[in-house]
C-alpha positions as CSV (number, residue, x, y, z in Angstrom):
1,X,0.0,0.0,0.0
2,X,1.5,3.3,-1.0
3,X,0.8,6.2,1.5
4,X,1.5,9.9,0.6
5,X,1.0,13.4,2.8
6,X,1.2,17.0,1.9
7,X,0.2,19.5,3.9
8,X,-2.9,20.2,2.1
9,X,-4.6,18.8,-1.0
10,X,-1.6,20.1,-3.3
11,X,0.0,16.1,-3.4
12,X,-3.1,15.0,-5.5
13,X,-1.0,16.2,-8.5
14,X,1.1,13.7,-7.4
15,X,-1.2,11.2,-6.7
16,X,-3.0,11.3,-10.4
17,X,0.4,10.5,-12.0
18,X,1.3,7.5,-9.6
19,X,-2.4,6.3,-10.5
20,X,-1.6,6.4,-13.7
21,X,1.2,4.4,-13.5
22,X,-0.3,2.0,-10.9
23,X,-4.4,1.7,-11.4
24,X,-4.6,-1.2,-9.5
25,X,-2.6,-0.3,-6.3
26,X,-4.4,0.9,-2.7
27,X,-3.1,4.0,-1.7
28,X,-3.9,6.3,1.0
29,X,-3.5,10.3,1.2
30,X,-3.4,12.1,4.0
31,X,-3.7,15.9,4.4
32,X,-2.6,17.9,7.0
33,X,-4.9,21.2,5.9
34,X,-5.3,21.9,9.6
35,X,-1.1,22.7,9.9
36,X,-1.3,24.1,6.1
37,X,0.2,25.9,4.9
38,X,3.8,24.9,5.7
39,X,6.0,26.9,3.8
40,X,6.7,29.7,6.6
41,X,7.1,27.1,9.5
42,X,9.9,26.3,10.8
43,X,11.8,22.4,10.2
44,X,11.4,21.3,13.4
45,X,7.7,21.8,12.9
46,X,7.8,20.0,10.0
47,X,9.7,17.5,11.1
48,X,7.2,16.7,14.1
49,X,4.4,16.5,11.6
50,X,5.9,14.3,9.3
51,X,6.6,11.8,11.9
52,X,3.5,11.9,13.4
53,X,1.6,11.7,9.8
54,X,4.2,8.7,9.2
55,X,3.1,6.4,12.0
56,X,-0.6,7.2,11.1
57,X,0.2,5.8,7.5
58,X,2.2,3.0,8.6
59,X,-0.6,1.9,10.8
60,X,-2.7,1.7,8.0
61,X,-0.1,-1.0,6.2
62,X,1.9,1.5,3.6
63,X,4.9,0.2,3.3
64,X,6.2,3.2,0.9
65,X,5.3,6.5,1.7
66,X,5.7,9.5,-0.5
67,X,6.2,12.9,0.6
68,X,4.2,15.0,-1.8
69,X,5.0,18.3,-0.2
70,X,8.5,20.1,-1.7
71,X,8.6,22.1,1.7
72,X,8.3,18.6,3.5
73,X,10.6,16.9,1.4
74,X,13.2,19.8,2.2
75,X,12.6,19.7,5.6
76,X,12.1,16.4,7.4
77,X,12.7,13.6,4.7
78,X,16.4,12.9,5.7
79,X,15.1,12.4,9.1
80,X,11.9,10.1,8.0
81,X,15.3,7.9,6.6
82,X,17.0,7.7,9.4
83,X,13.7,6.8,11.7
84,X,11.4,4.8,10.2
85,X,12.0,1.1,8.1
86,X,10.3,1.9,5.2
87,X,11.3,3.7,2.0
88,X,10.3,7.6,1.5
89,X,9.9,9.4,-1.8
90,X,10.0,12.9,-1.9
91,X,10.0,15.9,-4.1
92,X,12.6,18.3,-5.6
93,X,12.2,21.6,-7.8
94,X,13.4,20.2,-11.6
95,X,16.3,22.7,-11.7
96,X,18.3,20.2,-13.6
97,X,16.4,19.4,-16.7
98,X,15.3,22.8,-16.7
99,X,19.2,24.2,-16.7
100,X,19.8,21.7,-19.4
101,X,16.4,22.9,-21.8
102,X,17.0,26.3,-21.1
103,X,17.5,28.3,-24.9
104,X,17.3,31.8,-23.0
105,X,20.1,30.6,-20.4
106,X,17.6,31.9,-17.2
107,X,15.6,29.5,-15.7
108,X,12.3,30.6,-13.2
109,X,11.4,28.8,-9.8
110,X,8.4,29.3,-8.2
111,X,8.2,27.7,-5.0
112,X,7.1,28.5,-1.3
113,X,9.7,29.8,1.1
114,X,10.0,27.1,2.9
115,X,11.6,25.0,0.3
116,X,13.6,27.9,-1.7
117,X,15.4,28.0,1.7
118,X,16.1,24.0,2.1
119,X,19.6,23.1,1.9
120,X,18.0,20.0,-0.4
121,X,16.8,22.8,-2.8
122,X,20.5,25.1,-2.0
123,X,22.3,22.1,-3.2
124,X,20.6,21.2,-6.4
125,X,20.8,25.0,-7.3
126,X,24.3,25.0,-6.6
127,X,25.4,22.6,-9.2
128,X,23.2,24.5,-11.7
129,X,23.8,28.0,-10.9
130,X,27.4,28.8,-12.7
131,X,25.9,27.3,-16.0
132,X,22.7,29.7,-16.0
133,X,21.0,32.2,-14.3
134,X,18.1,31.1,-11.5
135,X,15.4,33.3,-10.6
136,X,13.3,32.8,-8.0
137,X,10.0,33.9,-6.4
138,X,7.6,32.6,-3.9
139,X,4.4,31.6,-5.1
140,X,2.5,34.0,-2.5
141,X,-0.7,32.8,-2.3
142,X,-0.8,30.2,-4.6
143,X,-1.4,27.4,-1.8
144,X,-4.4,29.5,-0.5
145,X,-6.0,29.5,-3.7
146,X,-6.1,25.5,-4.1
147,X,-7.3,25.0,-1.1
148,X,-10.1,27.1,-1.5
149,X,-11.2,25.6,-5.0
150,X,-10.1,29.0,-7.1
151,X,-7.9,27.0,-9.4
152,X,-9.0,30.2,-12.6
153,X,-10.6,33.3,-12.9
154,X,-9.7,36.8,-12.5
155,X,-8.6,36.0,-8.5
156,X,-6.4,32.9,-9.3
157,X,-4.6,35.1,-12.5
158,X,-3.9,38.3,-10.5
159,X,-2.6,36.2,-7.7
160,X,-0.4,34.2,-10.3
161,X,0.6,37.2,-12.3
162,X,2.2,39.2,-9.1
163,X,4.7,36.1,-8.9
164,X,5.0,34.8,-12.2
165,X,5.6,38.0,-13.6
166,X,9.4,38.5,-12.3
167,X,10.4,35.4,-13.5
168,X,9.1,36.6,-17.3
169,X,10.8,39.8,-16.7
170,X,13.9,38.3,-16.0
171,X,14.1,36.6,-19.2
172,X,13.4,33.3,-17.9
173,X,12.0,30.3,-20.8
174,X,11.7,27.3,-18.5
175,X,9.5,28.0,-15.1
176,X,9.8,25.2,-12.5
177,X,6.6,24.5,-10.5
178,X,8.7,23.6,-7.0
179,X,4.9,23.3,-4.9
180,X,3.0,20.1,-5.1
181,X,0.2,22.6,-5.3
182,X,0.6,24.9,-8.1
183,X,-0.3,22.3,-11.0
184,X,-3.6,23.0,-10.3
185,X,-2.7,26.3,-11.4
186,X,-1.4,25.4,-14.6
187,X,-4.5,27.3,-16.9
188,X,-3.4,31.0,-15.4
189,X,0.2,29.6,-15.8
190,X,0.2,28.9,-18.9
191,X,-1.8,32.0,-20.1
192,X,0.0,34.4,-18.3
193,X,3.9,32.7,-19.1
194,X,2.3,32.3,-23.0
195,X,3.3,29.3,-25.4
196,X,7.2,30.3,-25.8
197,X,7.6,29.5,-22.1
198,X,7.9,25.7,-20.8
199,X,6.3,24.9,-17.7
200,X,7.8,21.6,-15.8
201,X,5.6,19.6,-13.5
202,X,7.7,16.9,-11.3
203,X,5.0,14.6,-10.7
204,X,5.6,12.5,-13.4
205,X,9.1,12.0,-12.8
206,X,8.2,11.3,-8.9
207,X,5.6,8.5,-10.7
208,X,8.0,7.1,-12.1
209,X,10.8,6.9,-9.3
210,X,8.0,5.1,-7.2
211,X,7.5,2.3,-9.7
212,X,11.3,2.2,-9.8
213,X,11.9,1.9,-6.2
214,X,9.1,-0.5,-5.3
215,X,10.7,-3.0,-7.8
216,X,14.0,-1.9,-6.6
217,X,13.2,-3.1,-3.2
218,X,11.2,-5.6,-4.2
219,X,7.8,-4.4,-2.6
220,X,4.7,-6.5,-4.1
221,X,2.2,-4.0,-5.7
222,X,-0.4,-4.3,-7.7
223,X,-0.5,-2.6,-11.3
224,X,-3.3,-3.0,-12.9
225,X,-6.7,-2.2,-12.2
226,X,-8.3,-5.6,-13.2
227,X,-12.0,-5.5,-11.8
228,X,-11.5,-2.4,-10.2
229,X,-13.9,0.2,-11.4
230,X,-12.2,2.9,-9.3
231,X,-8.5,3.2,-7.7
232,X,-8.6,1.9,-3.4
233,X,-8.1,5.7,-2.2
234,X,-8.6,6.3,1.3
235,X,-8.2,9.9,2.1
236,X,-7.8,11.5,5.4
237,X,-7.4,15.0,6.5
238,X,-6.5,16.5,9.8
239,X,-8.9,19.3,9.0
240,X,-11.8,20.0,7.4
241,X,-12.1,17.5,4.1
242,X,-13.7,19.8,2.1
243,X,-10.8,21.1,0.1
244,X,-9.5,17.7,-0.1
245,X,-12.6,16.0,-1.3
246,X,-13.1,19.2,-3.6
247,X,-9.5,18.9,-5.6
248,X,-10.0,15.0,-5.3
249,X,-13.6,15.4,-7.2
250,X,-11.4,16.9,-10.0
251,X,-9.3,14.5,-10.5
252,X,-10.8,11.0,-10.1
């Protein structure tokens, strides 16, 4: 059973491209929207969180979690490692194949603060950063939207402009989506940054590396959906489910 946590109902973008990949496998989602959001906490915060959201999906049977929060990943992941027997999956802005597609040689990352200042995030950047230039901004507001359902209009663009519209200015031709939750953002995205500018979702890639390491360490999982007429998702939320069951709606 594969068990994933964000801190709100942003890691459904994630968990729509593991289904993909894996129909048939049970999976449940847990979403901490009463601590979200948790890009201006602090790690040790995090940190308490994670474990404490990691025993509740270990006690339901996962034995693979992914972390489908960037701030998360940044913060407490090495620690989930070192305590608890079961392999973790987490996120990472896509600096790399962005520095490598780049034509205009400046690449745009939106993220929340949380994770611009993780040294996971500090370290990818500094491999990238002598071969082209990084911009960055947070994503202010962005979380806030999702989880209240505004995912377009005039609200969700003039919230996405404000920060997307740096990064543009900058001369920037890739933009890196480093929150779990902007995907579901991706219309005012892609009409504000206009066709000559590349957008990169992770999720896919983080799909994939959870096919690869559940055959890497040999974890049984089912993968396809035989009679299934719907995925086994079991969400839960440490808050009100609204939001969650809202973005879920719009994606099963």
């Amino acid at each position: 059973m594969i068990g994933m946590f964000d801190s709100g109902s942003g890691g459904l973008s994630v968990l729509r491209e593991v289904v993909k990949l894996l129909p048939g496998e049970r999976y449940v989602y847990y979403s901490d929207n009463a601590h979200c959001p948790y890009g201006e906490k602090t790690a040790e915060y995090i940190q308490d969180r994670a474990r404490e959201i990691t025993r509740l999906l270990m006690g339901k049977g996962c034995n693979i979690i992914v972390v489908a929060c960037n701030t998360a990943t940044g913060a407490a992941i090495k620690q989930l490692r070192e305590e608890f027997p079961i392999p973790f999956i987490g996120m990472e802005p896509a600096v790399k194949p962005a520095a490598l597609g780049t034509k205009s040689g400046v690449i745009g990352v939106l993220a929340t603060a949380g994770t611009l200042r993780a040294s996971k995030y500090l370290d990818t950047k500094g491999r990238f950063q002598d071969d082209v230039k990084i911009v960055e901004h947070v994503g202010e507001g962005f979380v806030e939207l999702v989880e209240n359902g505004i995912l377009d209009g005039p609200e969700a663009e003039a919230v996405v402009e404000r920060s997307l519209r740096p990064l543009l200015d900058a001369g920037a031709d890739i933009i890196v989506l480093g929150c779990t939750h902007y995907p579901f953002l991706m219309e005012p995205i892609r009409r504000i940054a206009g066709p000559e500018v590349r957008i990169i979702d992770p999720a896919p890639a983080v799909a994939r590396q959870v096919v690869n390491v559940l055959e890497r360490e040999g974890i049984p999982y089912q993968k396809d959906a035989g009679a299934l007429a719907h995925p086994d998702i079991e969400l839960l939320s440490s808050g009100d489910p609204a939001s969650l069951l809202r973005i879920f709606a719009l994606i099963s």
